[in-house]
PyMOL CGO cylinders between C-alpha atoms (Angstrom):
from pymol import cmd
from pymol.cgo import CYLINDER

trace = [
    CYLINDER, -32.85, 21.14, 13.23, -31.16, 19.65, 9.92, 0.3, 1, 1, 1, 1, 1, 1,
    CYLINDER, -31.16, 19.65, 9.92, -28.25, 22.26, 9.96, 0.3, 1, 1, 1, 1, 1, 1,
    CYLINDER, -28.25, 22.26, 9.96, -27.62, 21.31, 13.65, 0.3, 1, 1, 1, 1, 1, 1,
    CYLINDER, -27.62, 21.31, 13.65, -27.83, 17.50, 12.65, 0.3, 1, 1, 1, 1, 1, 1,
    CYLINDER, -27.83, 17.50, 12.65, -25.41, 18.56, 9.61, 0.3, 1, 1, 1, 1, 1, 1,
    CYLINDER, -25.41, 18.56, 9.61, -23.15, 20.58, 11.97, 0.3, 1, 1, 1, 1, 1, 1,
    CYLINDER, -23.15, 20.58, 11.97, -23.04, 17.41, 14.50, 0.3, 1, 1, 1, 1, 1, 1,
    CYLINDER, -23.04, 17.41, 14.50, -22.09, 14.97, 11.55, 0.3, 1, 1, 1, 1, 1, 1,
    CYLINDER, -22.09, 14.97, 11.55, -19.63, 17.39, 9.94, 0.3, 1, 1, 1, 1, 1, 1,
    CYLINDER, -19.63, 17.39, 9.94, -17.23, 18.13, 12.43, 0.3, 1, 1, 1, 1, 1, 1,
    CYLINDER, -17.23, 18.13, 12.43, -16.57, 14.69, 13.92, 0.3, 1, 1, 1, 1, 1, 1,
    CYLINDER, -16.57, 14.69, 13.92, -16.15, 13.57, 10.10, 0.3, 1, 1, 1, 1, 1, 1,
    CYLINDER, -16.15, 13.57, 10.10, -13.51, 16.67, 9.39, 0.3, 1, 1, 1, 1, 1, 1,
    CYLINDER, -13.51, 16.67, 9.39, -11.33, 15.88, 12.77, 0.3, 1, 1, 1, 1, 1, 1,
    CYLINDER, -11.33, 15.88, 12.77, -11.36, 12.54, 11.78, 0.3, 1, 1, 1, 1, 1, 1,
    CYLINDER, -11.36, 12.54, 11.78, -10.01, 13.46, 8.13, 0.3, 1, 1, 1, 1, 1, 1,
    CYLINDER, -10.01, 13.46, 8.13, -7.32, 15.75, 9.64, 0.3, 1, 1, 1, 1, 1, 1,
    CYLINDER, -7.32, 15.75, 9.64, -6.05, 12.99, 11.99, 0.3, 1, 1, 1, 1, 1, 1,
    CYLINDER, -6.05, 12.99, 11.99, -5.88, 10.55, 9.29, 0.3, 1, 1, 1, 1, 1, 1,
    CYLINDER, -5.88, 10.55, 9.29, -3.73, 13.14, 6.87, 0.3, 1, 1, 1, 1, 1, 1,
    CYLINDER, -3.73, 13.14, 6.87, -1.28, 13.61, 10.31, 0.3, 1, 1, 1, 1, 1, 1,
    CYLINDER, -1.28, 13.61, 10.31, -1.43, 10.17, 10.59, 0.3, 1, 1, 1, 1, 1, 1,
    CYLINDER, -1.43, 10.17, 10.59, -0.59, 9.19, 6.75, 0.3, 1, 1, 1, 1, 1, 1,
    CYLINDER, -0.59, 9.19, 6.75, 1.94, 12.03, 6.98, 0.3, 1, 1, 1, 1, 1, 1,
    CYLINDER, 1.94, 12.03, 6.98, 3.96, 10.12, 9.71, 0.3, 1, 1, 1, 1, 1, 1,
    CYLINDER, 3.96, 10.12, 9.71, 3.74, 6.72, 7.85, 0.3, 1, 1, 1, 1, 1, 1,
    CYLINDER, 3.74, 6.72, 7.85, 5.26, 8.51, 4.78, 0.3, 1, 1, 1, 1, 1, 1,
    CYLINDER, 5.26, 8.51, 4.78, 8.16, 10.22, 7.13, 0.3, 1, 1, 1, 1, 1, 1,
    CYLINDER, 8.16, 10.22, 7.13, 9.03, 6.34, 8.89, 0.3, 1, 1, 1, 1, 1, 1,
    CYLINDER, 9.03, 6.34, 8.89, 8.57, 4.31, 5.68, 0.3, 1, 1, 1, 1, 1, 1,
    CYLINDER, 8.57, 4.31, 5.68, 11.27, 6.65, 4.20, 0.3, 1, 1, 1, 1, 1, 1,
    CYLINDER, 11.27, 6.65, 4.20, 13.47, 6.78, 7.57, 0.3, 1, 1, 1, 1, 1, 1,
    CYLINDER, 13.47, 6.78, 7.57, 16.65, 5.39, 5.55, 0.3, 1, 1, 1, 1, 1, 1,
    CYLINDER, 16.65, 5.39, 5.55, 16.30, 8.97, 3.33, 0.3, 1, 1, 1, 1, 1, 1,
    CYLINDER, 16.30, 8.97, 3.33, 16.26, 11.25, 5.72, 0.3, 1, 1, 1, 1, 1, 1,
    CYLINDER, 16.26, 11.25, 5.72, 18.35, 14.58, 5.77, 0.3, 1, 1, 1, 1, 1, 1,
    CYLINDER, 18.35, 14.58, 5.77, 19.39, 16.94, 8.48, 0.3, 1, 1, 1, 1, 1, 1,
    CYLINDER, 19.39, 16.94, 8.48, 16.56, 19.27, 6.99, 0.3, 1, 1, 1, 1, 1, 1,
    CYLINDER, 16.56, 19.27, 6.99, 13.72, 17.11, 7.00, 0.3, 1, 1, 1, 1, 1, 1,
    CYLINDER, 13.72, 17.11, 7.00, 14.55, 15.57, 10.35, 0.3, 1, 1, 1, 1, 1, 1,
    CYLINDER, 14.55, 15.57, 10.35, 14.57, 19.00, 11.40, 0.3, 1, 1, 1, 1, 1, 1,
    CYLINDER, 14.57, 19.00, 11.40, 11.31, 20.03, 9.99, 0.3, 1, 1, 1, 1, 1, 1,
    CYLINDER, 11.31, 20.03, 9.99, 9.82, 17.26, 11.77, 0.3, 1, 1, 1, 1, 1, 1,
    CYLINDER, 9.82, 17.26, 11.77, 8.01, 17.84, 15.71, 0.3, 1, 1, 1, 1, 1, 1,
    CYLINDER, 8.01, 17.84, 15.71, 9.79, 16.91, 18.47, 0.3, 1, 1, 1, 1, 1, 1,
    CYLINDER, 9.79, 16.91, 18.47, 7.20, 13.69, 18.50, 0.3, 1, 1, 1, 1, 1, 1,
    CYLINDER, 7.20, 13.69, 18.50, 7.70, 12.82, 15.13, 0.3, 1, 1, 1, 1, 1, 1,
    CYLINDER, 7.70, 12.82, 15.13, 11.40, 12.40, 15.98, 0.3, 1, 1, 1, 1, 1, 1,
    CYLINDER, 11.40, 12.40, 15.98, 10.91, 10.77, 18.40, 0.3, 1, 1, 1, 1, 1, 1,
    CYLINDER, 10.91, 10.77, 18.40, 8.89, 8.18, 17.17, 0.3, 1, 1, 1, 1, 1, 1,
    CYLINDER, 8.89, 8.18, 17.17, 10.90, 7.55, 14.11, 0.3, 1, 1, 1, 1, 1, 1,
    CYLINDER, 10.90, 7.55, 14.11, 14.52, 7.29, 17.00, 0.3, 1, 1, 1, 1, 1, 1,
    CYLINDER, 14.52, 7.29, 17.00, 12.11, 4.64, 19.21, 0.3, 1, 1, 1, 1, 1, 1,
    CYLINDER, 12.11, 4.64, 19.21, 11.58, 2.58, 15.83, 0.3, 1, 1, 1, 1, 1, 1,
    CYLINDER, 11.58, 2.58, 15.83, 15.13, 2.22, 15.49, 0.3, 1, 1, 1, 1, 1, 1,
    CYLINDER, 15.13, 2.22, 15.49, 16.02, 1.20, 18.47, 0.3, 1, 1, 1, 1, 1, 1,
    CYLINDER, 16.02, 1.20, 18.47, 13.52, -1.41, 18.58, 0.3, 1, 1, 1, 1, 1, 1,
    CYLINDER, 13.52, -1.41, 18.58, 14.81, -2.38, 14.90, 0.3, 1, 1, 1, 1, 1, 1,
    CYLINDER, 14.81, -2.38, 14.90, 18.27, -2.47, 16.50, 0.3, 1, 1, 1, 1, 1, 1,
    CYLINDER, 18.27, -2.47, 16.50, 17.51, -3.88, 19.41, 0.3, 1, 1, 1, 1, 1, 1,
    CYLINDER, 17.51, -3.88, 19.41, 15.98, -7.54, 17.61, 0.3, 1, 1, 1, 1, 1, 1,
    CYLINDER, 15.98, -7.54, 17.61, 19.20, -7.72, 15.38, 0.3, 1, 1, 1, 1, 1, 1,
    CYLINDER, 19.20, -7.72, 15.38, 21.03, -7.54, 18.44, 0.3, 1, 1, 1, 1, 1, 1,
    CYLINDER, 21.03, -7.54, 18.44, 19.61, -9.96, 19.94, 0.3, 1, 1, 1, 1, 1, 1,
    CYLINDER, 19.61, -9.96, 19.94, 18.90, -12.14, 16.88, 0.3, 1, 1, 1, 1, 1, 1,
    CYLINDER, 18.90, -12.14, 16.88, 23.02, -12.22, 16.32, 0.3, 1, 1, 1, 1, 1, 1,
    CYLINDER, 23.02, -12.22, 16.32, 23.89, -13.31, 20.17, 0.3, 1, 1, 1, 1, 1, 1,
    CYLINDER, 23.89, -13.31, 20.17, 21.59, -16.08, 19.80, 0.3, 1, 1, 1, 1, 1, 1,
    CYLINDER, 21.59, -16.08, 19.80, 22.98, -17.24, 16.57, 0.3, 1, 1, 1, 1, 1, 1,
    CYLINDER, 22.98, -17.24, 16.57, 26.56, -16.94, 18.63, 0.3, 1, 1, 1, 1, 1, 1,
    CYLINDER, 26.56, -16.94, 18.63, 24.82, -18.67, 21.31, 0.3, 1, 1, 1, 1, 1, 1,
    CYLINDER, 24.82, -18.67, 21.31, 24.11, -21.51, 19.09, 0.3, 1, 1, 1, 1, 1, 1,
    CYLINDER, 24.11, -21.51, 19.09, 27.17, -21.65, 17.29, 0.3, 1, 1, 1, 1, 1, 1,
    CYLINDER, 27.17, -21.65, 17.29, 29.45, -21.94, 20.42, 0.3, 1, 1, 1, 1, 1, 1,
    CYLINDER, 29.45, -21.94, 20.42, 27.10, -24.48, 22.01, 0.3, 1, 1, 1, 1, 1, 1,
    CYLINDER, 27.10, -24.48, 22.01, 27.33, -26.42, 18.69, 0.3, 1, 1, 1, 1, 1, 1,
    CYLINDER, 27.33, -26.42, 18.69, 31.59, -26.28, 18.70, 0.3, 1, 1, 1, 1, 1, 1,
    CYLINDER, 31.59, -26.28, 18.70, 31.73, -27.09, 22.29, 0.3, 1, 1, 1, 1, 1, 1,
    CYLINDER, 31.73, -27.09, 22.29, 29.75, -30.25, 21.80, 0.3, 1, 1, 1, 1, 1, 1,
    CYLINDER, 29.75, -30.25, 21.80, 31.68, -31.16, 19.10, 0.3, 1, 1, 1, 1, 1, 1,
    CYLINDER, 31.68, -31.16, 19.10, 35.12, -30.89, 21.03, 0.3, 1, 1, 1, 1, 1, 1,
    CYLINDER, 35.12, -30.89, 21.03, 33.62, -32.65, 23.61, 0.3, 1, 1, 1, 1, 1, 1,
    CYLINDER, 33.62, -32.65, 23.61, 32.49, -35.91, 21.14, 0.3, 1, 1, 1, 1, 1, 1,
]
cmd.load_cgo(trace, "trace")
């Protein structure tokens, strides 16, 4: 009866350890995405990859965006001016 308890309580507690080291593992490959090599971004899964390429483009996409609405701003501020 104990071992089964210990059994029940052991397992969940060892997936959950193994997901967190995947987890961590991932963290450690994005936090470092600026240092990456042809050989480590090779190494990496196909999900991994993937993950790091849709944080990019998210990263890209808001400086985009950020820079036309600073040109937005600017040109609406010189064509008010001309027009004064």
């Amino acid at each position: 009866m104990i071992t089964l308890l210990f059994i029940c309580l052991t397992i969940p507690l060892i997936i959950l350890l193994a997901y967190l080291y995947k987890v961590s593992k991932v963290m450690r490959r994005i936090k470092t995405k600026g240092k990456l090599n042809i050989n480590s971004w090779m190494r990496m899964t196909r999900a991994e990859r993937y993950a790091i390429d849709e944080e990019e483009k998210k990263d890209s996409f808001k400086r985009k965006k950020m820079l036309l609405n600073q040109i937005r701003k600017e040109y609406k501020n010189l064509s008010q001016s001309k027009h004064k």
